[in-house]
C-alpha positions in Angstrom: 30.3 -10.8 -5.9 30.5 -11.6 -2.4 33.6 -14.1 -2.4 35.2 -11.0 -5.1 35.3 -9.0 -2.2 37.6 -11.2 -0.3 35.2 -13.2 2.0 34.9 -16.9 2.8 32.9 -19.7 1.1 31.0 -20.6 4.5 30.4 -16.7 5.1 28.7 -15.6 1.9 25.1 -16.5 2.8 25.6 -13.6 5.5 27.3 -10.9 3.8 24.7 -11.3 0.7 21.6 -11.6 3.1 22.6 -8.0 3.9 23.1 -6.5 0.6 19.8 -8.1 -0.5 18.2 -6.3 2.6 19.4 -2.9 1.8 17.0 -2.6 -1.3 14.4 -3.6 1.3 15.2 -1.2 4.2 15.3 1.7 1.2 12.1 0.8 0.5 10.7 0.9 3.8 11.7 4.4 4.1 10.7 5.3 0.7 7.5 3.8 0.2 4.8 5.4 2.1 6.6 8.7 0.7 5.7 7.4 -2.6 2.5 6.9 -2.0 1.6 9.8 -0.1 3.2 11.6 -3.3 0.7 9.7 -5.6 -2.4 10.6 -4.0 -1.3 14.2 -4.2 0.5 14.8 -7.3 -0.8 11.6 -9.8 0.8 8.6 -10.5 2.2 9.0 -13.6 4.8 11.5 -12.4 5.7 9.3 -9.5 5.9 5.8 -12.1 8.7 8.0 -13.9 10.2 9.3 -11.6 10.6 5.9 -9.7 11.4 3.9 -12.6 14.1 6.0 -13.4 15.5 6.2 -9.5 15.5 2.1 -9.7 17.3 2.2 -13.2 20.4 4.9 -12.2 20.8 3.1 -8.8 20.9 0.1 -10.1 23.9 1.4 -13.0 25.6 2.5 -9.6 25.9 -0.8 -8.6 27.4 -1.7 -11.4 30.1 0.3 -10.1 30.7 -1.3 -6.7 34.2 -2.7 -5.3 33.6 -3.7 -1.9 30.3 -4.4 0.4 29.7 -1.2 2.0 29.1 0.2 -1.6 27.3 -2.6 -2.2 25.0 -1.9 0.5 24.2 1.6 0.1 23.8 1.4 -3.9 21.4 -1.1 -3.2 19.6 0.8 -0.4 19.5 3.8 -2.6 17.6 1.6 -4.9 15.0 0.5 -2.5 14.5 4.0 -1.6 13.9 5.1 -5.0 11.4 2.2 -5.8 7.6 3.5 -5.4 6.8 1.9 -8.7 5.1 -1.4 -7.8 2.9 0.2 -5.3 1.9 3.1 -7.6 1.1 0.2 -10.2 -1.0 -1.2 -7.9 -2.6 1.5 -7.1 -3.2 2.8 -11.1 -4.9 -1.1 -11.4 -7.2 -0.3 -8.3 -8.1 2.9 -10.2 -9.6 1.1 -13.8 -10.9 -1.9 -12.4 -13.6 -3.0 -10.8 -14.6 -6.3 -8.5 -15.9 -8.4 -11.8 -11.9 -7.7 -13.1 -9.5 -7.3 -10.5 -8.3 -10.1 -10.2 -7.5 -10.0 -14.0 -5.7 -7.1 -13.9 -3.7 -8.2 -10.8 -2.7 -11.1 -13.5 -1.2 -9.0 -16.0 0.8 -7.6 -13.0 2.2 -11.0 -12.0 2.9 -11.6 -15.8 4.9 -8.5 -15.9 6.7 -9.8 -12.7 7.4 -13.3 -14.0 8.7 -11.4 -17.7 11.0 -9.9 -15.4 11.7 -12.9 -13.3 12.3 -14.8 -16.5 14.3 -11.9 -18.1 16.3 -10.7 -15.4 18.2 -13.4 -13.7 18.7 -14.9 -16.9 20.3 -11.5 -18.4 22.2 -10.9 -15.2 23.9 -14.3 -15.3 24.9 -14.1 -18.8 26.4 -10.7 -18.6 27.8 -10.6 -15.2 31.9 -11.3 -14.9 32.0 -10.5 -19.6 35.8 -10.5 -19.3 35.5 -14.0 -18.1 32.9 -15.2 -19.9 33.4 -13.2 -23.4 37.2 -13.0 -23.4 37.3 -12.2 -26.8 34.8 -9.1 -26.9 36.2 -7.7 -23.5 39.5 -6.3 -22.3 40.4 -8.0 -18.6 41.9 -3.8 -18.7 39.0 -2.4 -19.6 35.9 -0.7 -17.2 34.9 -4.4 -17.7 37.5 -5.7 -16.1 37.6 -3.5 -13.1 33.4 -3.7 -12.1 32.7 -7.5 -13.2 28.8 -6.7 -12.7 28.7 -3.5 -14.7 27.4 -4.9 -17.9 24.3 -6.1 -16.4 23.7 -2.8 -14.6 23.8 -1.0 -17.4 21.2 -2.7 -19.2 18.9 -2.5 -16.5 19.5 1.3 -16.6 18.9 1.3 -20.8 15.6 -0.6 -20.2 14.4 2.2 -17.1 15.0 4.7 -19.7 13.0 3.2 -22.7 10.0 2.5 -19.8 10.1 6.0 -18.8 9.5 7.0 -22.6 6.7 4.6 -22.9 5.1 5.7 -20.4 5.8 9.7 -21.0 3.7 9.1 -24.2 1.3 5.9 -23.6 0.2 6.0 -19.7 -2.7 7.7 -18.7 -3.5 9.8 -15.2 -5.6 7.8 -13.2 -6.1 9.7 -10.1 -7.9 12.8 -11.6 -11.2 10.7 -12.9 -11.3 9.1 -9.3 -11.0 12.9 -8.0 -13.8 14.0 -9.8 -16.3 11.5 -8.9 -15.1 11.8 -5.1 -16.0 15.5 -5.8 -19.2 15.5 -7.2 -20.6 13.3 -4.6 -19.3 15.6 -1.9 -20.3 18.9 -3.8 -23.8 17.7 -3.9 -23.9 17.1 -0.1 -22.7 20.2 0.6 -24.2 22.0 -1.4 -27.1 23.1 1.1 -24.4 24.3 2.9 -22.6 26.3 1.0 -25.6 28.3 -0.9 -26.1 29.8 2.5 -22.8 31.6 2.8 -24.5 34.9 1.1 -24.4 37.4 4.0 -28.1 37.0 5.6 -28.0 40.8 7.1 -28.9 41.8 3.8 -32.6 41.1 3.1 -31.9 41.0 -0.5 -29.7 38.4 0.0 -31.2 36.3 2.7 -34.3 36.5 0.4 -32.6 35.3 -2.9 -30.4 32.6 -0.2 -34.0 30.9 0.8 -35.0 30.7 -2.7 -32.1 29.2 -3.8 -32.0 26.9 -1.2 -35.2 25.7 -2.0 -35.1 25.0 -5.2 -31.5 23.2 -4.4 -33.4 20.6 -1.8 -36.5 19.1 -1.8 -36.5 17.8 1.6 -34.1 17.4 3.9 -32.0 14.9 5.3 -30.6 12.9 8.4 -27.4 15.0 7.9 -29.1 18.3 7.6 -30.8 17.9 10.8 -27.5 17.0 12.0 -26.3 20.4 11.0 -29.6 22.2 12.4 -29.0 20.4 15.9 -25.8 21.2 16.0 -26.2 25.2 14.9 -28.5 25.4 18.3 -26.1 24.1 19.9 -23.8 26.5 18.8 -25.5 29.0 19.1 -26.2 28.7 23.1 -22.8 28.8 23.4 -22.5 32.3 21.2 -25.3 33.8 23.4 -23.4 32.5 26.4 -20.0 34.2 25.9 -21.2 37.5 23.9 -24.7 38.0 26.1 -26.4 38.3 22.7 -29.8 37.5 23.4 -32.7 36.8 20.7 -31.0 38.3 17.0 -29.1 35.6 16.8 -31.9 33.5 17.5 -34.2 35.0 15.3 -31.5 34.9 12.5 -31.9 30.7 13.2 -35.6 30.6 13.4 -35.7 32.2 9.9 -33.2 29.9 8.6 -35.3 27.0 9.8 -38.9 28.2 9.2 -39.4 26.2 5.9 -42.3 24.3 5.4 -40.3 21.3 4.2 -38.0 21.1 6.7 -41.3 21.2 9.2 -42.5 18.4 7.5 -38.9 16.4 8.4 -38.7 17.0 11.8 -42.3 15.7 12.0 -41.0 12.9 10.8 -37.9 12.3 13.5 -41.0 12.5 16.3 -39.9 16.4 16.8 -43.2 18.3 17.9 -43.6 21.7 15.3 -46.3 23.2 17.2 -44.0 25.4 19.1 -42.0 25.4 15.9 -42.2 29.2 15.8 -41.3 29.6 18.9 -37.3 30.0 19.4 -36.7 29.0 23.0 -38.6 26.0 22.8 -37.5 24.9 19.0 -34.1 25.4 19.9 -34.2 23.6 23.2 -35.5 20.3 21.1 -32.6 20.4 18.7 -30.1 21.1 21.4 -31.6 17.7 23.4 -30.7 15.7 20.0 -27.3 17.4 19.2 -25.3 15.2 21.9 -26.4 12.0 20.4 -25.9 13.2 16.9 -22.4 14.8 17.9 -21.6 11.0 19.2 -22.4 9.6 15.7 -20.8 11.5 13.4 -17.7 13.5 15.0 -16.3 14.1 11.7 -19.1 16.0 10.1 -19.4 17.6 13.5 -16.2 19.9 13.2 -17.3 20.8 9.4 -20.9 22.1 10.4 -19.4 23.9 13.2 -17.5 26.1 10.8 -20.2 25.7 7.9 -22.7 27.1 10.5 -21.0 29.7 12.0 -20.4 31.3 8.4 -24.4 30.4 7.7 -25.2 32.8 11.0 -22.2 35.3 11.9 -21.8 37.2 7.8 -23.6 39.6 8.4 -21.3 40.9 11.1 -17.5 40.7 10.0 -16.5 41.0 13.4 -18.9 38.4 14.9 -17.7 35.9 12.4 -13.8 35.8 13.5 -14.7 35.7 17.0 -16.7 32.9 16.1 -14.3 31.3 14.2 -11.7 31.9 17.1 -13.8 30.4 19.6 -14.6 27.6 17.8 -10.9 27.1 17.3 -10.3 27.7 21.0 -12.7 24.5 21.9 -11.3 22.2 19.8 -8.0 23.4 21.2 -9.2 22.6 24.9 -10.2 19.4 23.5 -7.0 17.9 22.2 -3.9 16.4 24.6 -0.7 17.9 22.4 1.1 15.8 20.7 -0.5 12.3 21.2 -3.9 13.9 19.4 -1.9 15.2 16.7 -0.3 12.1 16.2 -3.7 10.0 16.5 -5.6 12.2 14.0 -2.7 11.6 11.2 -3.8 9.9 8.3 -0.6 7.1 8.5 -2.5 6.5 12.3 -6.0 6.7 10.9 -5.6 4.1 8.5 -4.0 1.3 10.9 -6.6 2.0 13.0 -8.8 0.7 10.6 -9.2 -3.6 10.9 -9.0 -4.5 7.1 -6.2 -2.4 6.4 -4.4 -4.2 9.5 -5.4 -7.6 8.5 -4.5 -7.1 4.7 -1.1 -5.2 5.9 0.0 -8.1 8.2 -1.0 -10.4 5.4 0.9 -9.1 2.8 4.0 -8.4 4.7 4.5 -12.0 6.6 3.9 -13.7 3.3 6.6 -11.7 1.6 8.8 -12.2 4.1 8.9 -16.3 4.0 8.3 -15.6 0.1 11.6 -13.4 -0.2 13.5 -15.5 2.8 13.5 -18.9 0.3 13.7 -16.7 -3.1 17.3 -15.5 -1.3 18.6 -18.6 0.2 17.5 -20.6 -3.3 20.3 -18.4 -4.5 23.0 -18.6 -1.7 22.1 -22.6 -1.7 22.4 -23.2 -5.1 26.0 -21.7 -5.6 27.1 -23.0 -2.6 29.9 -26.2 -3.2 29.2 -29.9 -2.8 31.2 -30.3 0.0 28.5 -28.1 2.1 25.4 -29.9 0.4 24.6 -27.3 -1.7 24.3 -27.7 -5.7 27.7 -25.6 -6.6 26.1 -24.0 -9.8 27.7 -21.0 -11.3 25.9 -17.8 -11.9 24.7 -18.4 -15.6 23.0 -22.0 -14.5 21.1 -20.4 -11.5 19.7 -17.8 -13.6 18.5 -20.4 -16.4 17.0 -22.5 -13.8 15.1 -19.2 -12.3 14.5 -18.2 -15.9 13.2 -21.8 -17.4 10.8 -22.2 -14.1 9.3 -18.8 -14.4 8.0 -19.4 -18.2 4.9 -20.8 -17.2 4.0 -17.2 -15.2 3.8 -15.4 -18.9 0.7 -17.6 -20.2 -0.8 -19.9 -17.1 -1.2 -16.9 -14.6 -3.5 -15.0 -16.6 -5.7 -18.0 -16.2 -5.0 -19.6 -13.3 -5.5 -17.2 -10.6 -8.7 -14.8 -12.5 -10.4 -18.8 -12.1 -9.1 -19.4 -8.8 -10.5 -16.2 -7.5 -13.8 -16.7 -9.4 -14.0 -20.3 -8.1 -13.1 -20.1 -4.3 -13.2 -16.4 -3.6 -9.3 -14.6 -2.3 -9.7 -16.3 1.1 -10.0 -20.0 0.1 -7.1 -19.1 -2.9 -4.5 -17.7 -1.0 -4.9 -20.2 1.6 -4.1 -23.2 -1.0 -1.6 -21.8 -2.5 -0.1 -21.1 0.5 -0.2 -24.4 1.3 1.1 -25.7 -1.7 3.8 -23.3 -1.7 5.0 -24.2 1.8 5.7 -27.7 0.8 7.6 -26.7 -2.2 10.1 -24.8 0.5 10.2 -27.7 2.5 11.1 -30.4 0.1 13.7 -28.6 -2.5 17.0 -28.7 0.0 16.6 -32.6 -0.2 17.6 -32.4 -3.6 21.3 -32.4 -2.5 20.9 -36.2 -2.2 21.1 -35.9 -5.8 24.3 -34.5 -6.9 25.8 -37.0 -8.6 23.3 -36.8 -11.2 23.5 -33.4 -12.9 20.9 -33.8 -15.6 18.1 -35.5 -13.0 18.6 -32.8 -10.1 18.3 -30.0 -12.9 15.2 -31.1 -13.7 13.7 -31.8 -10.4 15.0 -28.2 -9.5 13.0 -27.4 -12.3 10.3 -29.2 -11.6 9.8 -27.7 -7.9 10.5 -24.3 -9.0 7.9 -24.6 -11.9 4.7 -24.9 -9.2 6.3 -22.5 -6.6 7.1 -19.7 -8.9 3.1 -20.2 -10.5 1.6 -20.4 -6.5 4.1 -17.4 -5.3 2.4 -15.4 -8.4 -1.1 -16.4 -7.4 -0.5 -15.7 -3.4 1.0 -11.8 -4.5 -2.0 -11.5 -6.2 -4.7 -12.0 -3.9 -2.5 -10.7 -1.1 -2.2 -7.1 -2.7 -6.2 -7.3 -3.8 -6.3 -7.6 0.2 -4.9 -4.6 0.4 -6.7 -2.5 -2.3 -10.1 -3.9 -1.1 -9.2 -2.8 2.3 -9.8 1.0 2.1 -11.7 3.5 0.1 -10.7 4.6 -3.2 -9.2 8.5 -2.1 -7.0 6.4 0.1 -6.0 4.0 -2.3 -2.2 5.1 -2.6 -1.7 5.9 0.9 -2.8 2.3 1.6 -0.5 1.1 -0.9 2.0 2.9 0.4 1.7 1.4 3.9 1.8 -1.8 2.9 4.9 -1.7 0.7 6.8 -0.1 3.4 5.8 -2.9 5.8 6.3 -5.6 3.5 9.8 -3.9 2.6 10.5 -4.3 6.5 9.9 -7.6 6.5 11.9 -7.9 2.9 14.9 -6.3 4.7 15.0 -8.8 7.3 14.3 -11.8 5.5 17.4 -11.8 3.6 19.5 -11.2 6.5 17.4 -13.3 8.9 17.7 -16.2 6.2 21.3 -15.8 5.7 22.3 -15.7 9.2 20.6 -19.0 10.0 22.1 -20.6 6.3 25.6 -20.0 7.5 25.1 -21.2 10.9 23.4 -24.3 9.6 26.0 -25.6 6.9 28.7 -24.1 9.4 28.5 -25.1 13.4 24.8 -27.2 12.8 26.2 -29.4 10.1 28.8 -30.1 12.0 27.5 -30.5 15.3 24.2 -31.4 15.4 23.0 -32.8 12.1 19.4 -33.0 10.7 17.6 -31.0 10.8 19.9 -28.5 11.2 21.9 -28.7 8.6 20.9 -26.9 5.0 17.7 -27.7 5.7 17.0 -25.7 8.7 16.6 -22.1 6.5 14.2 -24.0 4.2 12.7 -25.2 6.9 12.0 -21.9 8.7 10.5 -19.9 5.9 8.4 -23.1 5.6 6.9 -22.9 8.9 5.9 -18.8 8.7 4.0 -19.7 5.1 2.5 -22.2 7.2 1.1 -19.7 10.1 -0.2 -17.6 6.9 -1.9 -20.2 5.8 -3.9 -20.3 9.4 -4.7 -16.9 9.8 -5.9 -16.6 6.7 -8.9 -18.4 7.4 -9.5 -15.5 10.3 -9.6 -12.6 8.2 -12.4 -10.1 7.3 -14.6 -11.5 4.4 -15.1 -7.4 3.2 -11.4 -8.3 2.0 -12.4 -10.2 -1.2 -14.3 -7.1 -2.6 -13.9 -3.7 -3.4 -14.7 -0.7 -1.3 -15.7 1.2 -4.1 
């Protein structure tokens, strides 16, 4: 497509480095969107609506007659596709530590289908008037967009996956809801039976009853919220100069026999139990250290609290409320806080989903870098030690060599996993795969023998396409085991718009240092920076994965759940 649109033999590795990067920079910008969307609204409306995004960009390709089309069809693509990261997410959501890496299998099965299906179809039906002169008109729409054909099946088969998956795929996200719930429902539900208004002796009657009968005894985390209603409600007495209701109104709240018992059990004297001033003093003493370990359930019990002990008086309970709000306002720095509480900033700050992140995106990128230059390589002529294979033969090379991915994979990796744990896997595949790189541009030396350097093509191809499947794998298990379930699809999210950073570049990083090698360091300088030099690169950051793989959190190879 690239020498169609006028440009030179020696420049294509560049120009197609950066239409392969615009699918990549649109999905940097797309996918945390997608994710974030997920989480709120399900995944199955955001796997249709993706799917069909990728499939009507894609027929817009089909349309394209110079490279600035090129590039934004293909970026419009990117930024439509949010499906592999809602897929991932969906196979987070049924499985479970003794089948994940099972179900990440399947996944690489579907990938290598495609793999084996795509290239294959693309090359047969790119340039028809060429190819099929008798079926197509060289006047036709054929003969005017050369690589609609292939578009527009790719558009046919989004269409008959959106229809599968209208009537055969399931919600996952609302089951995982509702067992987040009920967990958090019955921790707060101590909480929340005290919202009857408490002025009403009626009600605070039937509100100690029922609270009694909804706990048995009470818990690190209600003491939490007792120490920090004191504390609270010094400060109330402070600004209003309410002296002694308010107090009472706590004592009563506190004067259970069961919660006597726990605070006899924390070391807190209950002699003087009855007696406000000095009860309330002892809880205030433990609410700093308290505040300090949990900060988040802090903020909740301030507001759960202050509707516990301010109902009874409408008034009291906005100013309340407004105070309260007024604190946490005199505790926050503008925008910096906002922007450090934000759940993109929350989650980075968390180690695993760092580690997993960085993983999965620097493997990607040496992964995609060689999958783009294979390509560029392979159709380049002789005369610049490349293989000079048209279209059709590149995409039956990819397609034979990715075969083995619809049967071996759903055995391979589930043993590999079992065996060595994700850790010990991905590093050894790694490994393996970085020596593929590194030895297929010597197959030049082998031109003169057609049917031998297919097959050793073949050959290299078959191992690295089975190790690339196994490494994407236990990469993206890194980064479902490296956050909680609720944040599952935000996480996902992340980590596809990272990777699709590093996707964008590699292409165009890849391509840049292709052309200069078979160009000016063919020429000038010679081995090793000749053809080889790209291979050679993406060789040496699969490498560094493989190191730092041995340095990352063991929590990785298991679920949060």
């Amino acid at each position: 497509m690239i020498v169609g649109f006028g440009y030179e033999e020696e420049d294509k590795g560049y120009y197609a480095g950066l239409v392969a990067s615009a699918v990549f920079a649109g999905r940097a910008v797309g996918s945390y969107f997608w994710g974030w969307l997920s989480d709120r609204y399900g995944r199955r409306p955001i796997m249709m609506i993706t799917v069909f995004g990728n499939g009507f960009f894609s027929l817009v390709f089909g349309f394209t007659y110079n490279l600035q089309m090129a590039i934004i069809s293909r970026f419009l693509t990117g930024l439509a596709n949010g499906t592999v990261g809602t897929a991932k997410t969906v196979l987070y959501e049924i499985c479970d530590n003794t089948n994940q890496a099972l179900g990440m299998s399947i996944i690489s099965v579907a990938w290598g289908a495609g793999i084996v299906l795509g290239p294959t179809a693309g090359g047969l039906l790119a340039s028809p008037v060429k190819r099929y002169p008798q079926s197509f008109s060289a006047d036709g729409v054929f003969g005017k967009f050369p690589y609609l054909l292939p578009s527009m099946i790719i558009f046919i088969v989004c269409i008959l996956v959106d229809i599968l998956d209208f009537f055969l795929l399931p919600e996952t996200l609302n089951s995982q809801k509702n067992t987040n719930e009920k967990s958090i429902n019955g921790e707060e539900e101590a909480l929340t039976v005290n919202t009857i208004d408490l002025s009403k002796p009626g009600n605070r009657h039937k509100s100690e009853e029922d609270y009694l009968q909804s706990r048995i005894a009470m818990s690190v985390e209600d003491l939490h919220c007792e120490s920090e209603a004191a504390t609270y409600l010094f400060q109330r007495e402070a600004q209003t100069g309410h002296h002694g209701i308010l107090r009472k109104e706590l004592q009563h709240v506190l004067s259970h026999d069961h919660r006597r018992q726990s605070l006899s059990l924390c070391h807190i004297p209950v002699d003087g139990l009855t007696n406000s001033e000095h009860f309330v003093a002892d809880v205030a003493q433990i609410s700093q250290s308290s505040h300090e370990l949990n900060i988040s359930r802090t903020e909740s019990s301030h507001n759960r609290i202050g509707s516990i002990l301010f109902t009874g008086d409408g008034e009291d309970s906005c100013d309340g409320e407004r105070q309260l709000e007024e604190s946490k306002k005199e505790k926050s720095f503008g925008c910096c806080s906002v922007i450090k509480n934000t759940n993109l900033v929350t989650l980075f700050r968390m180690g695993d989903v760092r580690q997993a992140v960085m993983v999965y995106s620097v493997f990607s990128f040496g992964v995609i870098g060689f999958e783009e230059i294979f390509t560029v390589w392979a159709s380049t002529e002789q005369r610049f030690d490349g293989l000079n294979y048209a279209p059709d033969k590149i995409g039956a090379v990819i397609g034979i060599s990715s075969i083995p991915l619809l049967v071996f994979n759903l055995f391979l990796f589930p043993f590999l996993a079992r065996t060595f744990g994700l850790k010990k896997t991905f590093a050894g595949c790694t490994l393996v795969l970085m020596l593929a790189i590194t030895v297929m541009p010597m197959l030049h030396l082998l031109q003169n023998q057609d049917t031998v350097l297919m097959v050793m093509v073949i050959l290299i191809l078959l191992p690295q396409k089975l190790i690339t499947a196994c490494c994407f794998s236990a990469s993206s298990l890194f980064v479902n085991n490296s956050a909680p379930p609720n944040r599952a699809g935000a996480v996902n999210g992340i980590a596809m718009t990272m990777t699709a950073f590093a996707r964008s570049l590699a292409p165009a990083v890849g391509g840049s240092i292709f052309a200069w090698s078979v160009g000016y360091g063919a020429e000038k300088l010679g081995p090793p920076f000749d053809v080889n030099l790209s291979f050679f690169f993406f060789g040496f950051v699969l490498w560094t994965m493989t190191i730092y793989s041995f340095f990352i959190s063991d929590k990785l190879n298991v679920q949060k759940k």
